[in-house]
C-alpha positions in Angstrom: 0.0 0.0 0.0 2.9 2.1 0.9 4.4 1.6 -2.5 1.3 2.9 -4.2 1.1 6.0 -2.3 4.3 6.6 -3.1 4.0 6.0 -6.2 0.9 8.4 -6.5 2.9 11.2 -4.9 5.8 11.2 -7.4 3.4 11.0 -10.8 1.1 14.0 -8.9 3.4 15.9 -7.0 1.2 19.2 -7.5 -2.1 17.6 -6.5 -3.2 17.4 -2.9 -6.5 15.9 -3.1 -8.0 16.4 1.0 -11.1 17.5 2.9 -10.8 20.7 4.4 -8.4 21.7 7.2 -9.6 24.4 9.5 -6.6 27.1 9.7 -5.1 28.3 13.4 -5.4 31.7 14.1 -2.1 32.4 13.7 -2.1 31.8 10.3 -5.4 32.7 8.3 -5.7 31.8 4.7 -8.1 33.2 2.6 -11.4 31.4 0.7 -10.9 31.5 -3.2 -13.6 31.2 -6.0 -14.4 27.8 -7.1 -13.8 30.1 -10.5 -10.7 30.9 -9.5 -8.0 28.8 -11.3 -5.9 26.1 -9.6 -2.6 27.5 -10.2 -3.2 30.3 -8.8 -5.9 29.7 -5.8 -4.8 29.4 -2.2 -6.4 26.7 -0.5 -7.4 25.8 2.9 -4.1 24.7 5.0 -3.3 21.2 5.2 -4.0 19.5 8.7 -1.1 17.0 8.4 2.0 19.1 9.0 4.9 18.0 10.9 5.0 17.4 14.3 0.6 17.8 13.8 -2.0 15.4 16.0 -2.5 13.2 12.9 1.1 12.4 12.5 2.0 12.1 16.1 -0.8 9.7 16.2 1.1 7.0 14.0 1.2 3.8 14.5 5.1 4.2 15.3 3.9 7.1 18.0 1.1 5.3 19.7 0.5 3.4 22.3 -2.8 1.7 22.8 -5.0 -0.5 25.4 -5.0 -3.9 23.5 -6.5 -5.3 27.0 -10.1 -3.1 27.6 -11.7 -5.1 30.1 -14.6 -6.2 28.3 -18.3 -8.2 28.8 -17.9 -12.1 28.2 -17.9 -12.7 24.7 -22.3 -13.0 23.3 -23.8 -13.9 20.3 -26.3 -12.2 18.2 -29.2 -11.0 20.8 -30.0 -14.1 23.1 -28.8 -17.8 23.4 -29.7 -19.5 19.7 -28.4 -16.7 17.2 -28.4 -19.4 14.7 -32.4 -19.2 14.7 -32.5 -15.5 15.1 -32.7 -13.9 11.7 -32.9 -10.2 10.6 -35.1 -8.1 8.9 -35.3 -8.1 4.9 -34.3 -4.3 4.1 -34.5 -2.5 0.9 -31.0 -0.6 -0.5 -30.1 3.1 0.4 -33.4 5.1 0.2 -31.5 7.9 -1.9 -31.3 6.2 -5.2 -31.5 7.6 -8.7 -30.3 7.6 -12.2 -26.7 5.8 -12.7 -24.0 8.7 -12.5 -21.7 10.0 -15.4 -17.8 9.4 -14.9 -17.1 12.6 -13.9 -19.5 12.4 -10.5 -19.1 8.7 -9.4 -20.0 8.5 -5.9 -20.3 5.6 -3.5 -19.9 4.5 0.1 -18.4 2.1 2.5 -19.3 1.2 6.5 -16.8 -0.2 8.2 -18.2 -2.2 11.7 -16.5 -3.1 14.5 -16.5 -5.9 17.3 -18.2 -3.0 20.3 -18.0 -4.1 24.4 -21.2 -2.8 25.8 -19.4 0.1 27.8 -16.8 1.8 25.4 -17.6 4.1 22.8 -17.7 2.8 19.1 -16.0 3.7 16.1 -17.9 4.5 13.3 -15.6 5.1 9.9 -17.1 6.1 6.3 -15.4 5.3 2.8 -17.3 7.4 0.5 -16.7 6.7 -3.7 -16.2 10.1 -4.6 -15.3 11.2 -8.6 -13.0 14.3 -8.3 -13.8 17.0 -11.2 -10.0 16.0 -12.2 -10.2 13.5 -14.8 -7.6 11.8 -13.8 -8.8 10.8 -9.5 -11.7 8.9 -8.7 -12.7 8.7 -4.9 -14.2 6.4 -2.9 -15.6 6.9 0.8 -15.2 4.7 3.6 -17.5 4.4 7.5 -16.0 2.7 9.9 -18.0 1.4 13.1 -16.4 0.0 15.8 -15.4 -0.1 19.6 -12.7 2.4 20.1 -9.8 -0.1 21.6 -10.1 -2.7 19.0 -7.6 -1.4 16.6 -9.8 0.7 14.3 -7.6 3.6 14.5 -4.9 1.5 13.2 -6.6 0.3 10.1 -7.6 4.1 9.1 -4.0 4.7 10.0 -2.0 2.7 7.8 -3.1 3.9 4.4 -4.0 7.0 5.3 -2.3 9.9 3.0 -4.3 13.0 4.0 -6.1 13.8 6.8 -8.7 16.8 7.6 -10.4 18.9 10.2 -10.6 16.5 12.6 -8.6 13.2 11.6 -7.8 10.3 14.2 -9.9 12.9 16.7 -9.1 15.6 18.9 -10.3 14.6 21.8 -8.0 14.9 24.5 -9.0 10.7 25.5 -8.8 9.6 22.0 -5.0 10.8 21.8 -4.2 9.6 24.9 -5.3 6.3 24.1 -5.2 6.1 20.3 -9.0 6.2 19.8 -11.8 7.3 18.1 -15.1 9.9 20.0 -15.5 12.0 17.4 -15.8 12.7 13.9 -12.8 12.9 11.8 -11.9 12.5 8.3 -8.8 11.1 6.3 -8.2 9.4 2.8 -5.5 7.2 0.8 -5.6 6.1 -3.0 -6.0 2.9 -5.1 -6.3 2.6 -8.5 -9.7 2.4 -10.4 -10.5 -2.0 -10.3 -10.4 -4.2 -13.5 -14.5 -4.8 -13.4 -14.7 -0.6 -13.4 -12.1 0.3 -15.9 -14.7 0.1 -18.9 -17.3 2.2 -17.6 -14.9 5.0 -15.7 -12.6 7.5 -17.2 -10.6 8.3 -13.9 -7.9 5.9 -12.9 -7.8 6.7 -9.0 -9.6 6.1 -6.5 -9.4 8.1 -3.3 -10.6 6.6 -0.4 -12.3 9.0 2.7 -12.2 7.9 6.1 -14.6 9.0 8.5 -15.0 8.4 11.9 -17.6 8.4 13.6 -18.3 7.2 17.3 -20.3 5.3 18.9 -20.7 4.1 22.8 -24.2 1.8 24.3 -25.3 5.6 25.2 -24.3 6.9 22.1 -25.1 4.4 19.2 -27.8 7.3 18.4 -24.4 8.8 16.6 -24.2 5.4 14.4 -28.0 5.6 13.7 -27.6 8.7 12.0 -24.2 7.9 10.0 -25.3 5.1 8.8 -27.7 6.3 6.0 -25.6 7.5 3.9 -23.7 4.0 2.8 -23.3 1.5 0.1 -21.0 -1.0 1.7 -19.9 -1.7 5.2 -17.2 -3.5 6.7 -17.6 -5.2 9.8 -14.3 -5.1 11.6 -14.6 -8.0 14.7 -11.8 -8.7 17.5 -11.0 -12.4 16.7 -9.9 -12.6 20.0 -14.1 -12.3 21.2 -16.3 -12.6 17.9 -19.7 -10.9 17.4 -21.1 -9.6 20.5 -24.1 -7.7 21.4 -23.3 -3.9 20.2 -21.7 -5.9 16.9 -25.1 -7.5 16.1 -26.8 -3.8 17.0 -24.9 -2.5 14.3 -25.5 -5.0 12.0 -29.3 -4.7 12.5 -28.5 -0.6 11.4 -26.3 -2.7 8.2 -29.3 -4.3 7.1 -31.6 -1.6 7.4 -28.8 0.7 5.3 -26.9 -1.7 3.1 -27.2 -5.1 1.5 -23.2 -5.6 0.8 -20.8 -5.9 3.8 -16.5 -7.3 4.4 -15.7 -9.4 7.4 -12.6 -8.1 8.8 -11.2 -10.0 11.6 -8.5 -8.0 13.7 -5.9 -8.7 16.1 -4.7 -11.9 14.7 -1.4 -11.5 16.2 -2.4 -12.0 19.6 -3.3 -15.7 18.8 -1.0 -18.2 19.7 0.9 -19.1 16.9 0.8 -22.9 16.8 -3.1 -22.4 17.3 -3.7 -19.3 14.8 -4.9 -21.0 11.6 -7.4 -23.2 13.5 -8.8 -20.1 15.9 -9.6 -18.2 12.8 -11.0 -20.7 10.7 -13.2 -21.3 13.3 -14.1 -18.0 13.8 -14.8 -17.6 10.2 -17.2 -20.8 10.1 -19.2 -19.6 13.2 -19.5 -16.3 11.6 -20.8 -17.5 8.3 -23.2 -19.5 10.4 -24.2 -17.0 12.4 -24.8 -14.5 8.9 -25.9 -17.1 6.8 -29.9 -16.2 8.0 -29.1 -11.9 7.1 -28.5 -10.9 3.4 -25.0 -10.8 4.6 -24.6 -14.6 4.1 -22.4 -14.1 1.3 -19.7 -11.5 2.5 -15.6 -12.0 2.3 -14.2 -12.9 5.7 -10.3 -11.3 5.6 -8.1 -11.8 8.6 -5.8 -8.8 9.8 -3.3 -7.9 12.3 -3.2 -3.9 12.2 -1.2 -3.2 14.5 1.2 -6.4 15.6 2.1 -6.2 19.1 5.8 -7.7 18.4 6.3 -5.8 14.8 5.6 -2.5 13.4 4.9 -4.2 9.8 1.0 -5.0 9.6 -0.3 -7.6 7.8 -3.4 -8.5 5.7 -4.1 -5.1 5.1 -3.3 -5.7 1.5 -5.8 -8.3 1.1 -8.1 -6.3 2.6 -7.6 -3.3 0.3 -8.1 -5.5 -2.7 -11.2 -7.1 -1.1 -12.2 -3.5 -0.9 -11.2 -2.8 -4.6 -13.3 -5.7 -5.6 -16.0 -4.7 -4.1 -16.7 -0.9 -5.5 -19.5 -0.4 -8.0 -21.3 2.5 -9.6 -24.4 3.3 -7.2 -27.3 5.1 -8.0 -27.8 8.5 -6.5 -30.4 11.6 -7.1 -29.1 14.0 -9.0 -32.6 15.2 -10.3 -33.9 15.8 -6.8 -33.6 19.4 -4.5 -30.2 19.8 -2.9 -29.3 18.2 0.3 -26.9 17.9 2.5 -25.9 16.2 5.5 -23.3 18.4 7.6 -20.9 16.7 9.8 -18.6 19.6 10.4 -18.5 23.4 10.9 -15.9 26.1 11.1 -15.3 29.6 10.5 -12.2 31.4 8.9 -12.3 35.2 9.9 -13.5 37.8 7.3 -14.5 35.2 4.9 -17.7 33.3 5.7 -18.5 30.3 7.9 -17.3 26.7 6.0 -20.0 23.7 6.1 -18.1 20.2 5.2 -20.2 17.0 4.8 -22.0 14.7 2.1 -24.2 16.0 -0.8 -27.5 13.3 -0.4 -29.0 14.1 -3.2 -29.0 17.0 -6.2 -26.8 19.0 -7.1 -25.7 22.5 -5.9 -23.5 25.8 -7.5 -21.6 28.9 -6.2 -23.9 31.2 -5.5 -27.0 29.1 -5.1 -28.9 30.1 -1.8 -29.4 27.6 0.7 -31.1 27.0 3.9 -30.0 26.0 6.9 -33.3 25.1 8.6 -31.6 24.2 12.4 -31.0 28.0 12.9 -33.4 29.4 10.3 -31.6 31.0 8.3 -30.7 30.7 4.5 -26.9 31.9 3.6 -25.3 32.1 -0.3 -22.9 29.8 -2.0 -19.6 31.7 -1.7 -16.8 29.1 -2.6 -16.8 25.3 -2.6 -14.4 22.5 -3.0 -13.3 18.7 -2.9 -10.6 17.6 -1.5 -8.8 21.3 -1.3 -9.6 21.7 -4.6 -12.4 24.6 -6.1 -14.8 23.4 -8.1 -18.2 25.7 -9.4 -20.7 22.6 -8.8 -20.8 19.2 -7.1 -23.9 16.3 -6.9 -25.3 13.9 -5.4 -22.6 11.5 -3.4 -19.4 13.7 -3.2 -17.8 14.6 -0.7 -17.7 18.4 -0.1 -17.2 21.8 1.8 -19.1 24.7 1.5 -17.9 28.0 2.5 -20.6 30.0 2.9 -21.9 34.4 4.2 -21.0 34.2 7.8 -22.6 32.6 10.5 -21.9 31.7 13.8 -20.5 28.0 13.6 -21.6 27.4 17.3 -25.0 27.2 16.0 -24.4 24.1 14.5 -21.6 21.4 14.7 -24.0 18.9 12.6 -27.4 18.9 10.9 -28.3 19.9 7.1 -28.2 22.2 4.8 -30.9 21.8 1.9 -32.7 23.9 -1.0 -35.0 26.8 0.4 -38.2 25.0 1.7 -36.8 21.3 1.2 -36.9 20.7 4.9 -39.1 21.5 7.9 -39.8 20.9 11.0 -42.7 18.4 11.9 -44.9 17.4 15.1 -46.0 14.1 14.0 -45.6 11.7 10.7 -46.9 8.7 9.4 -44.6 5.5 7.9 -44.9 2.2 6.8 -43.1 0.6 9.8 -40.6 -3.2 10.1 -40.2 -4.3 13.3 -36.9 -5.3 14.1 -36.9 -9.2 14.7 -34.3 -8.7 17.4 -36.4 -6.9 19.6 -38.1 -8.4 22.1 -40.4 -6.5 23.7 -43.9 -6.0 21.9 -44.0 -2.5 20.3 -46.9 -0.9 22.1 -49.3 1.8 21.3 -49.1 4.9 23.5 -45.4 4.0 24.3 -42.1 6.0 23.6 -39.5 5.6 21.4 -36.0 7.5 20.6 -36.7 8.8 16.8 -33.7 8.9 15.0 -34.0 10.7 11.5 -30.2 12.0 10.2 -28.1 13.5 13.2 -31.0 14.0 15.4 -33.0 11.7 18.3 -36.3 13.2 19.8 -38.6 11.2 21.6 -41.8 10.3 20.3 -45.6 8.6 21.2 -46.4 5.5 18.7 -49.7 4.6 17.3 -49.8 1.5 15.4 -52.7 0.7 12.6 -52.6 -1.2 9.8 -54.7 -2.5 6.6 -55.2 -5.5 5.0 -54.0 -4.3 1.4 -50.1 -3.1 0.9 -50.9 0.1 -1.0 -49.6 3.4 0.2 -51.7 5.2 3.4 -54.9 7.0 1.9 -56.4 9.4 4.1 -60.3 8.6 2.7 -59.3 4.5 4.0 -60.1 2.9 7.2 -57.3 1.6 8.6 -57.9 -0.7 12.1 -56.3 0.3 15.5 -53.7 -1.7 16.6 -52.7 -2.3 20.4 -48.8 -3.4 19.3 -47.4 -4.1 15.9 -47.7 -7.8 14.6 -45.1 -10.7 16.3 -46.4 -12.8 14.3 -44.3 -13.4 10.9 -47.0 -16.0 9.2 -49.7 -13.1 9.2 -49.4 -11.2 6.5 -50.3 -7.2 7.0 -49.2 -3.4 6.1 -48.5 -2.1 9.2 -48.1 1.8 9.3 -47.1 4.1 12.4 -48.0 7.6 13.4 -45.6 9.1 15.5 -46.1 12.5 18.0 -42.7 14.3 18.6 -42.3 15.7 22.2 -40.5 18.7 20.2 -40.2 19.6 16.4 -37.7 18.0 14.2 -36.5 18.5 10.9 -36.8 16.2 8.3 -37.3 15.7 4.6 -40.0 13.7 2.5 -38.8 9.8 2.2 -36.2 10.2 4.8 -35.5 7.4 6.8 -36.4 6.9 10.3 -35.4 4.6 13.1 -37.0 4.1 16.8 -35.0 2.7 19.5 -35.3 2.0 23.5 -31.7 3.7 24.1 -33.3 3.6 28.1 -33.0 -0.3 28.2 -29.9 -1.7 29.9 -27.0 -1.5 28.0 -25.4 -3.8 29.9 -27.9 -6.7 29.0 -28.1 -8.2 25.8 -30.9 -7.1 24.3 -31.4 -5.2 21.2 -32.8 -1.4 21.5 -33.1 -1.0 18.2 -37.0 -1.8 17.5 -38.3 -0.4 14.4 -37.4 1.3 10.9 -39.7 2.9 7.9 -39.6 6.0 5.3 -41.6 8.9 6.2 -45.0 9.1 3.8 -46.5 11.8 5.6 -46.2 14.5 8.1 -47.6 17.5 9.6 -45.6 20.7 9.9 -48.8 22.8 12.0 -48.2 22.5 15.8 -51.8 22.3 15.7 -51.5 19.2 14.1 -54.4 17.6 16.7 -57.3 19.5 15.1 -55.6 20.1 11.7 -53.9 16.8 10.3 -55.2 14.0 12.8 -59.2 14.0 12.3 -58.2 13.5 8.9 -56.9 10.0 9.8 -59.3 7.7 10.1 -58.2 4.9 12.1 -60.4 3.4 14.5 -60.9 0.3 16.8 -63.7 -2.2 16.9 -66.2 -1.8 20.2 -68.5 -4.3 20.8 -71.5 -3.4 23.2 -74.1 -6.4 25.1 -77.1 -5.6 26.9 -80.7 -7.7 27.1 -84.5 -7.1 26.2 -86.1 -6.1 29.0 -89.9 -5.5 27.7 -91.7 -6.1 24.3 -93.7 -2.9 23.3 -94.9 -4.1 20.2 -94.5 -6.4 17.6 -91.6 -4.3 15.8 -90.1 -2.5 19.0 -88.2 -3.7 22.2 -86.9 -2.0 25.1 -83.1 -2.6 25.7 -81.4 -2.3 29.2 -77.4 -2.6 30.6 -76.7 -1.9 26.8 -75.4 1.8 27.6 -74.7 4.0 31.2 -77.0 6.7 32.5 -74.5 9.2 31.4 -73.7 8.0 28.0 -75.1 10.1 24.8 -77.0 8.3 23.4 -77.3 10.5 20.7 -74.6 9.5 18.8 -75.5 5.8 18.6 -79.0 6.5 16.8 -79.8 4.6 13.4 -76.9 2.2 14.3 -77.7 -1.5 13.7 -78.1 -4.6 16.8 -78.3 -7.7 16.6 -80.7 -10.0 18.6 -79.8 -13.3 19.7 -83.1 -14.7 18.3 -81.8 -13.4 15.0 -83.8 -10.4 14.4 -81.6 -7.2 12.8 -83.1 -4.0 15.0 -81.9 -0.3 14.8 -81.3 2.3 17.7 -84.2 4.5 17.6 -84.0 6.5 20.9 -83.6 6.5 24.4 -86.1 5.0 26.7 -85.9 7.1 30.2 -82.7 8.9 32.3 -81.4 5.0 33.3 -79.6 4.3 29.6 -82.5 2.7 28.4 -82.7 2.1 24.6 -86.0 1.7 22.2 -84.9 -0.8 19.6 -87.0 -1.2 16.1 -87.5 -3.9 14.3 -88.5 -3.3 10.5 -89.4 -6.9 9.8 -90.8 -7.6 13.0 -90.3 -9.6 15.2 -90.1 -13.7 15.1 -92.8 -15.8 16.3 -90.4 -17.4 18.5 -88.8 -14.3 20.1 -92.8 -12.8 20.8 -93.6 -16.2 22.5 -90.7 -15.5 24.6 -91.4 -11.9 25.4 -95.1 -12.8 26.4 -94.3 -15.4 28.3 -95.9 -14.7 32.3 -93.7 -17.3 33.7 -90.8 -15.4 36.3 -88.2 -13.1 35.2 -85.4 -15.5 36.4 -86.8 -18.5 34.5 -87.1 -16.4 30.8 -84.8 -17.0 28.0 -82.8 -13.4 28.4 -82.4 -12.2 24.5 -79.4 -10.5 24.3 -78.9 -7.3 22.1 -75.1 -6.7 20.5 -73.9 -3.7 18.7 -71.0 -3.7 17.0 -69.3 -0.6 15.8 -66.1 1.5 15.1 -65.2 4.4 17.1 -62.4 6.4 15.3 -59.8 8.0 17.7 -58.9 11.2 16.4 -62.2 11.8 14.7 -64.1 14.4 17.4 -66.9 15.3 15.0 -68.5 11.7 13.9 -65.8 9.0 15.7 -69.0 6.4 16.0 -69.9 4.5 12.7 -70.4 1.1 11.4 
């Protein structure tokens, strides 16, 4: 790998393709033009200097806790992983029209082995397609608990690193890990299978890290939706444990294509190494075969030897990861957006935004809104990698310098076309339940709501219908007490959720509940449930507005007996209703008797809840024998009355009907 950088930096010695570096006060640089040409444009300063955090933070410079003292080693959720099985998912929501060569854009998720207490790394490879013909790049995630080497794998090839590479957190470079987001990239040449369809023939590859603790796996939730590929990085030393499986459930939901990366190799024994891993590789494909991950490459690594500074598989790896790159689909046709991961100001010349364009495109001087501090700010300058470019689209990689704002006001969120997004009290989506969680998902409980970056809390009602087209607001759809268990019934479940506050989202974003409460100590899964948004309501009158027009309901069923006959076609009813029910409401709706006979509600008999009960046909022979019988009360055959009807919830007007 070495060789090849090397090799990249002596044919390009005037190209320094990196993210954004966020310049010290002491020595301020100045935003060009994307128009600007590159000869003669001053770019943001590099953040690997000599003697910088990223480069004392080398392998060679490092020291790190290879012993964490961990939970005993679990298997997916529960005792019998084998049977467990996850969810069918569909492929990254934000897909589109295949790409040209000169905007190829992709994504990688690297996820790691995680103990229940210690943050998780989370590390992106995005496929990005520089505006230089000769570079294409590709983006990698990486997910992971923070002492299990991850750092050294986004070490080794790295070539450039960004705003906050390898993470500034005073912790992480203490103990060589990973709590916040930072960004890096190295090269490899364009793969066989993609030189036909590509011009470029380089491919840069972006780390980004992201972290990701039991208490904060919210973090993970949100990174995770902008990938095409992940790569599960597990300690060979302990296999797949409980976070690990957590993280695959957000795979599936994500991502259909995944690499098995087994780490720390080198602390096997040596006589016993070949056998411990081919173990571990068996029990793993036995453990994936029942996820759409059954068929994914298992390669074996040591990234940071404990007895060598030389590390070892990583080539295999990187070819496994060349292997794998396609073309992916992306919006280009759609409004701008654009998820924001980091934010920075350089003095006198605007406030820079760096993060992934999601879908559309975007130009210098476009206007565009940053709903989280409502505000809308102009395109000043833009560029990839430190280099200016006038436009960029869905899938790269980019900064955006923009009129000056605060950058306090937002560390993460998104920055879209005027209008795109907006805040919402409550939404409606066709809901999976996660097979992994165990509890039942309740109406009138809380979940943590995870759509992009943010987690609000939020009430679920659950209703479905017994047809799988989309929700229609004129349809019936029947009130559920908790979503379905049961996998041989066959139903379109939907979910309304109320937020406790506003939150921002955008049409067919995707949107994930958890139980981030439950004990992250145990071993059960908090992730519980996943769906697109189809509707929501912006008004925070949404009660009155939005929610009468939803007509779900739940069936009542109503008993009481005849107590009198008053003629051949009309009854009087009793214990049907209570003194102080309105009546009112229930007039003209249909009862049946037990004797057979179809009545209607006519009125109210009396203050008591007394009913008078008609009879169009009349009444049968049978049932008037009964009525005039003069034998004692206790020794007549009672005839019981039923109604049956629907009583819609959020209806207030007419929420009683048949």
């Amino acid at each position: 790998m070495a060789a090849v950088l090397n090799q990249l930096r002596q044919e390009r010695p005037d190209v320094s393709i990196e993210e954004f570096s966020e310049p010290q006060d002491s020595d301020p640089l100045p935003v060009t033009s994307a128009s600007s040409s590159p000869a003669s444009a001053t770019l943001w300063k590099s953040s690997l200097t000599p003697g910088s955090d990223a480069e004392r933070q080398s392998p060679k410079n490092r020291t790190v806790d290879r012993y964490p003292s961990g939970v005993p080693e679990a298997l997916l959720f529960g005792q019998n992983p084998v049977t467990s099985h996850f969810c069918c998912t569909e492929q990254l929501a934000a897909q589109g029209p295949a790409r040209g060569p000169s905007s190829l854009s992709n994504s990688l998720c690297c996820i790691r082995d995680l103990d229940r207490l210690k943050p998780i790394l989370c590390c992106f490879l995005e496929l990005y397609l520089n505006v230089l013909q000769w570079l294409m790049s590709y983006d990698v995630k990486e997910l992971t608990h923070p002492e299990n080497g991850s750092i050294e794998i986004q070490i080794i090839p790295t070539d450039h690193t960004s705003t906050a590479a390898f993470d500034k957190n005073p912790q992480s470079k203490a103990r060589g890990i990973t709590l916040d987001l930072g960004f890096s990239s190295f090269y490899l040449p364009v793969p066989t299978h993609l030189q036909d369809k590509v011009s470029q023939d380089k491919i840069q590859l972006t780390l980004v890290d992201c972290p990701g603790h039991a208490s904060l796996i919210r973090t993970i939730i949100g990174g995770a939706q902008i990938i095409d590929l992940i790569l599960l990085v597990i300690d060979v030393t302990k296999g797949i444990q409980t976070q690990t499986a957590e993280c695959l459930v957000i795979g599936e939901i994500t991502c259909k294509n995944m690499i098995v990366v087994l780490n720390k190799i080198d602390l096997l024994e040596e006589d016993k190494k070949i056998q411990h891993v081919e173990k571990m590789k068996k029990r793993l494909k036995h453990v994936l075969s029942t996820t759409c991950f059954a068929d994914a490459a298992i390669i074996s690594i040591s990234a940071n030897p404990k007895d060598t500074d030389k590390p070892s598989g990583i080539e295999d790896l990187m070819q496994q990861i060349s292997k794998s790159v396609f073309i992916p689909l992306r919006q280009v046709d759609r409004p701008f957006l654009f998820a924001i991961d980091h934010c920075f100001g350089i003095k006198g010349k605007g406030t820079v935004i760096t993060g992934t364009v999601l879908q559309g495109s975007i130009n210098i001087d476009d206007a565009i809104d940053l709903p989280a501090i409502n505000t809308t700010k102009k395109v000043k300058s833009m560029q990839m990698f430190k280099k200016p470019v006038v436009s960029s689209k869905a899938g790269d990689r980019l900064g955006i310098c923009v009129t000056q704002f605060d950058p306090k006001l937002m560390e993460r969120g998104i920055a879209c076309s005027p209008g795109l997004a907006n805040f919402i009290y409550c939404c409606i989506l066709p809901v999976n339940k996660i097979k992994y969680f165990k509890n039942q998902i309740k109406s009138k409980s809380k979940f943590h709501i995870t759509i992009g970056h943010e987690t609000a809390m939020g009430t679920v009602t659950c209703f479905n219908h017994n047809d799988n087209s989309a929700v229609d607001l004129t349809k019936d759809y029947f009130y559920s007490e908790h979503l379905n268990d049961d996998p041989d019934i066959s139903l379109q479940e939907y979910m309304l959720i109320e937020f406790e506050k506003p939150v921002l989202a955008v049409d067919n974003c995707k949107i994930i509940g958890s139980r981030l409460d439950m004990d992250m100590h145990g071993n059960d899964c908090r992730i519980a449930f996943w769906g697109n948004l189809l509707i929501s309501c912006k008004e925070k009158e949404y009660k009155t507005c939005f929610l009468p027009n939803l007509k779900v309901y739940k069936n009542k069923c109503k008993t009481g007996i005849v107590e009198r006959l008053v003629n051949e076609n009309t009854v009087i009813v009793k214990n049907i209703f209570k003194k102080e029910t309105n009546i009112e409401v229930f007039i003209g709706l249909k009862v049946n008797l037990s004797t057979g006979e179809i009545g209607i509600i006519e009125s109210s008999f009396g203050q008591s809840g007394k009913i008078k009960v008609y009879v169009k046909d009349g009444l049968n022979q049978d049932t008037l024998d009964i009525l005039n019988s003069k034998s004692k009360t206790e020794n007549k055959t009672a005839i019981v009355v039923t109604l049956l009807f629907k009583k819609y919830i959020y209806n207030i007007s007419r929420n009683i009907t048949q």
